[in-house]
C-alpha positions in Angstrom: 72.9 104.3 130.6 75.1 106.4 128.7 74.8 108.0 125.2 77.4 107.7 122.6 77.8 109.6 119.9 79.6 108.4 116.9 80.4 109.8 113.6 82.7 111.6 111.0 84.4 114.3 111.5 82.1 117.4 111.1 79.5 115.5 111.4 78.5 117.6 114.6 79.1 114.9 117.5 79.4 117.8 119.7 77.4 120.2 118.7 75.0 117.3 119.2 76.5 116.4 122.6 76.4 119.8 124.5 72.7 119.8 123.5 71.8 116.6 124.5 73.4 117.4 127.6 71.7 120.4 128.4 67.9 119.1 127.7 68.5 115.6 129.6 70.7 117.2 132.1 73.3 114.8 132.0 77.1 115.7 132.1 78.9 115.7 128.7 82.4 114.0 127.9 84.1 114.8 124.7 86.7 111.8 124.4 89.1 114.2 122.4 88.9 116.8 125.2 90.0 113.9 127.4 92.9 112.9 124.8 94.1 116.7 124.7 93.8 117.3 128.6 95.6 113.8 129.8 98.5 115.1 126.7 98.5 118.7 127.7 98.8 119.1 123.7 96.0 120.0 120.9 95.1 116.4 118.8 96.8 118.5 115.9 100.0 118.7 117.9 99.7 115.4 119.0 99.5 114.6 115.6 102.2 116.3 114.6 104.9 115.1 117.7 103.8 111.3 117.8 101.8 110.4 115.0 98.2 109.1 114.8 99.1 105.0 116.4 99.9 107.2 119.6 97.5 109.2 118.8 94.4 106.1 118.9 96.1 104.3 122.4 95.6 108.1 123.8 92.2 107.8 122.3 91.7 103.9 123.4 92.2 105.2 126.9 90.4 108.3 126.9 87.2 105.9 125.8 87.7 103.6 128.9 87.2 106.2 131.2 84.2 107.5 129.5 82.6 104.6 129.1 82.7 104.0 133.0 81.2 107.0 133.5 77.0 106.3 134.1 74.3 108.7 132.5 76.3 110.6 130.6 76.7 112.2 127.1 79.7 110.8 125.3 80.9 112.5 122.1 83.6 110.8 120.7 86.4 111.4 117.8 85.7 110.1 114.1 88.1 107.4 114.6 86.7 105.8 117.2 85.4 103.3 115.2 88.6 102.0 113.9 89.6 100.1 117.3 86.8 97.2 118.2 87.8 97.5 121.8 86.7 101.1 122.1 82.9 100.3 120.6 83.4 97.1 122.7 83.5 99.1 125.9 80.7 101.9 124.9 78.5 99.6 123.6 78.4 97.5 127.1 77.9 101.1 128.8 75.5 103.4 126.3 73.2 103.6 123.8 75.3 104.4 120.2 74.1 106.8 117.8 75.6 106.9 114.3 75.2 110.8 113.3 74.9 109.8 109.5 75.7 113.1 108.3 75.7 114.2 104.5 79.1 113.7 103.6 78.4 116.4 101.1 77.5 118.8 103.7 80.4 118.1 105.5 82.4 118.9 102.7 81.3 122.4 102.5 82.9 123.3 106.3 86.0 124.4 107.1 88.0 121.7 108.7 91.4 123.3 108.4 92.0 122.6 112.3 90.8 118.8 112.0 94.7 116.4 111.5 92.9 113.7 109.0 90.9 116.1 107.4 91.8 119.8 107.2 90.5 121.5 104.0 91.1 118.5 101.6 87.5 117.4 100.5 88.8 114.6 98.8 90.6 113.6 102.0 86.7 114.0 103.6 85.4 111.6 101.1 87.9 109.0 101.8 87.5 108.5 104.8 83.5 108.1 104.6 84.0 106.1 102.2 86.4 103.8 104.9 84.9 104.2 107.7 81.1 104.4 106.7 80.4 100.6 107.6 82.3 100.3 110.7 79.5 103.5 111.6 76.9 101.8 110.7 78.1 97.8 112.4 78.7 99.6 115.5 75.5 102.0 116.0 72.7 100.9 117.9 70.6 103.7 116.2 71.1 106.0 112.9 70.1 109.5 113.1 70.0 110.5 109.2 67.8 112.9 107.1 68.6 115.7 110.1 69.9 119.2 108.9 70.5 121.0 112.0 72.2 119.7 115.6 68.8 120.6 117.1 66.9 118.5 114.9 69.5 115.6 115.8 69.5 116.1 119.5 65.7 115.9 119.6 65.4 112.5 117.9 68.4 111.1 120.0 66.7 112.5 123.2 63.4 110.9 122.2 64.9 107.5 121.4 66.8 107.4 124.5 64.1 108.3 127.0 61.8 105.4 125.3 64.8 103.4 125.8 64.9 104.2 129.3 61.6 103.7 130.0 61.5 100.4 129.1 
């Protein structure tokens, strides 16, 4: 069973992911890495040259191959959410966690390299604010109240090996 990490922007997907990955030993799949290697372009450049609907089918196909993956860590962009297909296909492969992250904290990083995002707090907020049920409709599991990545990774780690065990 896969893991599949959702969340906002910032929000530390993965961060979260590469840790996870290293204390279950499981191989870790960043759906934007996917998106930027099948483009041969940076999501901001992709951005930039076709726009974000290109952008999401890139995205839409970049979460059907992860999501035939088995037993493996899958850290995917803040958007993800927006297309019912792509949670369609995690959820019947992995175990989502919702990285509820505090919006406010999120808001005091620097995003500037982030398309939807960059440096515009306000911009930040906005998009919690549209997103923020879809997160919580599609998540299996919530991981809130955690300050640091570690303190994240733990919990998931926990949750998914009483999962497993059952």
């Amino acid at each position: 069973m896969n893991i599949v990490l959702i969340g906002m922007p910032g929000s530390g997907k993965s961060t979260v992911g590469r840790l996870l990955s290293q204390r279950l030993g499981m191989p870790l799949v960043d759906t934007d890495a996917l998106v930027e290697a099948a483009a041969n372009r940076s999501i901001p450049e992709l951005f930039a040259a076709e726009g974000e609907a290109a952008f999401r089918d890139r995205e839409t196909a970049a979460v059907r191959a992860a999501s035939a993956l088995e037993d493996t860590v899958i850290a995917t962009g803040g958007g993800v959410v927006l297309r019912s297909e792509n949670m369609r296909a995690l959820s019947g492969t992995g175990l989502v966690f919702f990285r509820d992250r505090a919006v406010e904290d999120i808001m005091g990083e620097d995003h500037s390299g982030r398309p939807l995002v960059g440096g515009d707090r306000e911009r930040i907020l906005q998009l919690y604010t549209q997103r923020i049920d879809l997160y919580r409709k599609y998540a299996r599991y919530t991981i809130s109240g955690t300050k640091t990545a570690e303190e994240a990774a733990d919990r998931i780690a926990t949750i998914y090996l009483e999962e497993c065990a059952i």
